[in-house]
C-alpha positions in Angstrom: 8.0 49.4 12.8 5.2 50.5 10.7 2.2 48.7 9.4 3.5 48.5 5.6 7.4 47.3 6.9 8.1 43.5 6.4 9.1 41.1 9.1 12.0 39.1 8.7 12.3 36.7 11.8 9.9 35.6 14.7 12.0 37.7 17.0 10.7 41.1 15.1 7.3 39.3 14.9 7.1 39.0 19.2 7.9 42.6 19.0 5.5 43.7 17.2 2.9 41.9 19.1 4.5 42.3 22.5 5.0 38.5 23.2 8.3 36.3 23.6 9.3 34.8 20.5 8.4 31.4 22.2 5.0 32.3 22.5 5.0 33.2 18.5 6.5 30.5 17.8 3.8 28.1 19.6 1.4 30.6 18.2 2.1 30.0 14.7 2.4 26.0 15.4 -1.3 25.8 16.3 -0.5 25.0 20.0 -3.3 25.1 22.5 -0.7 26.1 25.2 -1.2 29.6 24.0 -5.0 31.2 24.2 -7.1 31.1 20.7 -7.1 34.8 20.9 -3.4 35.4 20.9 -3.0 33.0 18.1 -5.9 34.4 15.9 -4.0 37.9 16.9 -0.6 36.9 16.1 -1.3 34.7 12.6 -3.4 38.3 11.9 -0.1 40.4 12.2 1.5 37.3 10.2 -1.0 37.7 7.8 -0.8 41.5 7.4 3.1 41.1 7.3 3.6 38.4 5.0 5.6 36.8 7.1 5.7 32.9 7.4 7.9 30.8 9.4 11.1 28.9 7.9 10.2 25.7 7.5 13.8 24.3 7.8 14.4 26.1 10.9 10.9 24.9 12.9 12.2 21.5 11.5 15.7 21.7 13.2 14.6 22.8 16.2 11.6 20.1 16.5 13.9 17.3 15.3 11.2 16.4 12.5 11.5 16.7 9.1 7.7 17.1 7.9 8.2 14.4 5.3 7.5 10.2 5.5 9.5 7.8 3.2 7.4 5.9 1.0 9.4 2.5 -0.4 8.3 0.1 -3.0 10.6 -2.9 -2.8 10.4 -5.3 -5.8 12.5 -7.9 -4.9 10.7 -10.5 -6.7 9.5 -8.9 -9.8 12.2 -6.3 -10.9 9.9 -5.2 -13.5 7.0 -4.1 -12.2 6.9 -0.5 -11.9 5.1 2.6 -10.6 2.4 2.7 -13.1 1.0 -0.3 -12.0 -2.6 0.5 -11.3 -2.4 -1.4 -7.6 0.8 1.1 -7.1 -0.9 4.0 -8.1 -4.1 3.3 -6.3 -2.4 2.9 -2.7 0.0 5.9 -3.8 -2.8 8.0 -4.6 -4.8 7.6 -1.1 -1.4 7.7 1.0 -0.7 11.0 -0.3 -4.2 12.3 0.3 -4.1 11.1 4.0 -0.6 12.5 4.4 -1.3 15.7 3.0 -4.4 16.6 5.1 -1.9 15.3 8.2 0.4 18.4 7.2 3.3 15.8 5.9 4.7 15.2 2.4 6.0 12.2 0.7 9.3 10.9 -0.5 8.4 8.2 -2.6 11.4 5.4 -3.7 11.2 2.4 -5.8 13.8 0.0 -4.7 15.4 -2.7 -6.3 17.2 -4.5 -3.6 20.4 -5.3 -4.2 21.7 -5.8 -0.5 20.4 -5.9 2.6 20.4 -1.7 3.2 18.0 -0.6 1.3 15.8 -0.1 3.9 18.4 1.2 6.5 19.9 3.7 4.2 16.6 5.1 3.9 15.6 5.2 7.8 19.4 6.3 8.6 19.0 9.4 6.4 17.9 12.1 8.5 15.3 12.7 5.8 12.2 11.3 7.0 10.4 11.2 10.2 8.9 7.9 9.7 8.3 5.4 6.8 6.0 3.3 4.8 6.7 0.3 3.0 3.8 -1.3 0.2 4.4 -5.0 0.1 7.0 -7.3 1.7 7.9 -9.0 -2.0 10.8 -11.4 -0.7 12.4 -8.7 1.8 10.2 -10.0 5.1 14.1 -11.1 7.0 15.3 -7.2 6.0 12.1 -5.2 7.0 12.3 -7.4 10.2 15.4 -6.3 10.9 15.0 -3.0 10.6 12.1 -2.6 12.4 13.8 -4.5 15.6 15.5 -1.0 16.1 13.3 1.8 13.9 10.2 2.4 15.6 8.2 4.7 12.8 8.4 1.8 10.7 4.7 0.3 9.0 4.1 -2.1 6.1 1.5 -2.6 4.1 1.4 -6.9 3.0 0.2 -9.8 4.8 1.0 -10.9 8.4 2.5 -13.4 9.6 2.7 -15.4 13.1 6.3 -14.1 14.9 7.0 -11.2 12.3 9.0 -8.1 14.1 7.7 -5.3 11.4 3.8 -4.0 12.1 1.9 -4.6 9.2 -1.4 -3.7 7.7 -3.1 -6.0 4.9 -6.3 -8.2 4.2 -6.4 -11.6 5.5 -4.3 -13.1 2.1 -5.2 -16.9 3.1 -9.1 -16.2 3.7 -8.8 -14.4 0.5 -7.5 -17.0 -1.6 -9.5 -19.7 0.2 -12.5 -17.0 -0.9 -11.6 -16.9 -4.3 -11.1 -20.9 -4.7 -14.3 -21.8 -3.0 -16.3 -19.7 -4.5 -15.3 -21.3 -8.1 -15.9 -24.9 -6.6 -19.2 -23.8 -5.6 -19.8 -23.0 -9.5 -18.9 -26.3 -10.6 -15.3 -25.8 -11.1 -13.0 -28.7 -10.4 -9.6 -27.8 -12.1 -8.3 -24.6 -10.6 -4.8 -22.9 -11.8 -3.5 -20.3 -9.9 -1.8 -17.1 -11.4 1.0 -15.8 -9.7 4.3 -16.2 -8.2 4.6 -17.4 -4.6 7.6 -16.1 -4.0 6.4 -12.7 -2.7 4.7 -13.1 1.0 1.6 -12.1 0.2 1.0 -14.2 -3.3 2.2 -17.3 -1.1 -0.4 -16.5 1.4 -3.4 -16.2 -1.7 -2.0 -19.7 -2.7 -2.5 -21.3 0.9 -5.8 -20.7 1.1 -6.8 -21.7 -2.7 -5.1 -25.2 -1.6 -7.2 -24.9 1.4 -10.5 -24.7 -0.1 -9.2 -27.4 -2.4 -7.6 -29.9 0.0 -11.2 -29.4 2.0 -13.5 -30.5 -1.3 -10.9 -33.2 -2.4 -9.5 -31.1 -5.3 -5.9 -30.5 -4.0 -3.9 -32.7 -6.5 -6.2 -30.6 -9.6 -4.7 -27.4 -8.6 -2.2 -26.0 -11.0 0.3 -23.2 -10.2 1.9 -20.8 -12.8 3.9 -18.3 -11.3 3.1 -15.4 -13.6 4.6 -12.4 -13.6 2.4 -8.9 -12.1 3.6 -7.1 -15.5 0.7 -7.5 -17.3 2.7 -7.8 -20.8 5.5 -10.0 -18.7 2.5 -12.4 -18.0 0.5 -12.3 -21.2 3.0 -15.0 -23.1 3.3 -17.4 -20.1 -0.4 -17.4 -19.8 -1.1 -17.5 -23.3 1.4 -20.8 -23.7 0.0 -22.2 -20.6 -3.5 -22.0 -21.5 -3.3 -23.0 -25.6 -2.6 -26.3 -24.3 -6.7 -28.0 -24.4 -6.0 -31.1 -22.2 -4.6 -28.7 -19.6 -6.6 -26.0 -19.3 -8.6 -25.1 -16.0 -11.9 -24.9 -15.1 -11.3 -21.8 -13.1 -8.6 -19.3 -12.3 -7.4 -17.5 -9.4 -5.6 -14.5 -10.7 -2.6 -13.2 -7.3 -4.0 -9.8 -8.7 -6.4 -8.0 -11.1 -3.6 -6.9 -13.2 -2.9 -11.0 -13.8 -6.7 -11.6 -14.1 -7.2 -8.9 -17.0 -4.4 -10.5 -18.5 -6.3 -13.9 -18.2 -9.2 -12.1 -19.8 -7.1 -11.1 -22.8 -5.7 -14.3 -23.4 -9.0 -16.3 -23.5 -10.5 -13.8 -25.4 -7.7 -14.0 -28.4 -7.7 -17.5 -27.8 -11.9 -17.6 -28.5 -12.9 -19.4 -25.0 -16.1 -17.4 -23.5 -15.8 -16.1 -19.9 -17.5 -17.7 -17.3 -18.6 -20.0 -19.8 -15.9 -22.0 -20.9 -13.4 -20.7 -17.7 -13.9 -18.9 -14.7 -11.6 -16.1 -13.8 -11.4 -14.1 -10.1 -8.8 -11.1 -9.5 -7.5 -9.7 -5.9 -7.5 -6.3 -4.7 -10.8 -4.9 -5.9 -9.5 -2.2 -8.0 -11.6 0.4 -9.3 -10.7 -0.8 -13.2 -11.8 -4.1 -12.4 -15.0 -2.9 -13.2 -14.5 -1.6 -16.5 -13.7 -5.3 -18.3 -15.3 -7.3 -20.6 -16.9 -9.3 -18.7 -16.5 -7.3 -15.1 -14.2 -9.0 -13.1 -15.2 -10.9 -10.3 -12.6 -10.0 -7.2 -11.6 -10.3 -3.6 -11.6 -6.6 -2.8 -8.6 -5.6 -0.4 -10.1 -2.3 0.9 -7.5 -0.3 0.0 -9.0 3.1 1.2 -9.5 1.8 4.8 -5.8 0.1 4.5 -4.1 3.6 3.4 -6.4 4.7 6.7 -4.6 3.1 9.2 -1.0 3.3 7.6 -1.2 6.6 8.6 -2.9 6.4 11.5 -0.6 4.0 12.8 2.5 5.5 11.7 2.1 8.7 13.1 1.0 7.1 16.5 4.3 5.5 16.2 6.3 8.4 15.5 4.6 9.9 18.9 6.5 6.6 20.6 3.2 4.8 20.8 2.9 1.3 20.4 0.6 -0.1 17.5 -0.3 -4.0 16.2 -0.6 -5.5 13.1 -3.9 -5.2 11.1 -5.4 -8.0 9.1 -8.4 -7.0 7.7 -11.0 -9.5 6.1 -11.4 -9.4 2.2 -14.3 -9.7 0.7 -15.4 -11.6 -2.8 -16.9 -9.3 -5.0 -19.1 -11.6 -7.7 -19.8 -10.2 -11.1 -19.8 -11.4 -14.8 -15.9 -13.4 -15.1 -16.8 -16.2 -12.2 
């Protein structure tokens, strides 16, 4: 075999470079099993050969398939889709992380129809592990799942008993954040934004009724379950605030997406913000800073959350064992509270 012919296979490969086709094969994997010199001598003749391994066959024999399920369930808003900015955010840092871990992404949106969703997808053969962002009203299906698929992590809130291993902020301390911090400005009547029946909105609401119940304030709290569309939720907030005698003092948006929509409302509705009403988001996007005025936030850390989805997930797919993360929000103040 001369130095201009091609190599088809790893068997002509070991050949040329007087090894078993195991050690080339190890070789070309990055294994430390073999000495750095014989893998920087056999990825050379690689190199010089053009020749690079088939994928699907290194997959087959390992058992993996290089690739991790990403799955947006929106059992509770049906709407929402994968534009939203909080979607794209966390989609655009779990790709980053996977890429530079040598995996791709299969990414799903899934409106549940049955209880499968999420088995069809781990039952597949197509992934070697899988992410899910947000709970929405599917906690009993992840749950089960995840009694019996091992590579399974979530991103949402946590609760006490909960099979599936989650990563998320502290939703409760959050909301309880967010509600304080507009008592401490004056505020007496709160409304919160958003629609408790998705886990981690019902959590936000807890702790707004716990900052209330503890200053006396519970029975001038106000809930309208507004939609995470942003022009689903502009009508309902826009009927529920052109009513004078019932407007709040303050409001706790479930997410920035809701709050900007707040924004917009007062604004066409010519109430000043924080002036006449006080308005703090959740999740600390990066366009929460760009409104008029710049939205006060609890800020979810989404960077460090993508972190340790993967982290965690590909401990998991090693058979290691990994808890649940809560990490603590934070309240970002600027102009809207």
């Amino acid at each position: 075999m001369n130095g201009r012919s091609k190599i088809r296979n790893i068997k002509e490969l070991a050949e040329l470079a007087g090894v078993s086709t195991g050690t080339v094969s190890r070789a070309l994997a990055g294994s430390h099993l073999i000495s750095l010199k014989t893998r920087e001598r056999i990825q050379a003749l690689a190199d010089e050969h053009n020749f690079r391994p088939n994928a699907l066959a290194r997959n087959l024999r390992t058992q993996r398939t290089g690739a991790i399920g990403v799955l947006i369930p929106l059992g509770h808003e049906t709407g929402q889709h994968m534009s939203d900015p909080f979607f794209i955010t966390m989609l655009g840092l779990l790709a980053d992380a996977l890429t530079e871990r040598g995996y791709d992404l299969l990414l799903s949106r899934v409106i549940p129809t049955d209880d499968l969703w999420l088995e069809r997808m781990t039952s597949s053969g197509r992934v070697d592990g899988v992410i899910v962002i947000g709970q929405s009203d599917q906690s009993a299906t992840i749950d089960a799942v995840a009694a019996h698929y091992h590579p399974l992590v979530v991103w949402g809130g946590y609760s006490t008993g909960q099979t599936h291993c989650s990563v998320g902020s502290d939703n409760r301390l959050g909301g309880d954040l967010a509600a304080s911090h507009l008592i401490a400005q004056g505020c007496e009547r709160i409304a919160f934004f958003g629609d408790p029946k998705a886990q981690e909105i019902a959590h936000r609401l807890d702790g707004c009724r716990d900052a209330m119940a503890r200053a006396g304030l519970l029975d001038q709290l106000t809930v309208l379950p507004a939609h995470l569309v942003a022009e689903a939720a502009h009508p309902d907030i826009a009927s529920f605030l052109g009513h004078a005698d019932q407007r709040p003092q303050g409001i706790v948006a479930a997410s920035d997406v809701i709050a900007m929509s707040a924004l917009r409302v007062l604004a066409e509705q010519g109430l000043s913000v924080p002036e006449d009403m006080r308005v703090i988001g959740y999740d600390g996007l990066a366009m929460s800073e760009q409104t008029v005025p710049r939205l006060t936030t609890i800020s979810q850390d989404l960077n460090e959350g993508a972190g340790h989805l993967v982290d965690m997930l590909l401990r998991r797919i090693a058979g290691e064992e990994t808890d649940s993360v809560v990490m603590e929000p934070r309240l970002i103040v600027r102009m809207s509270g």
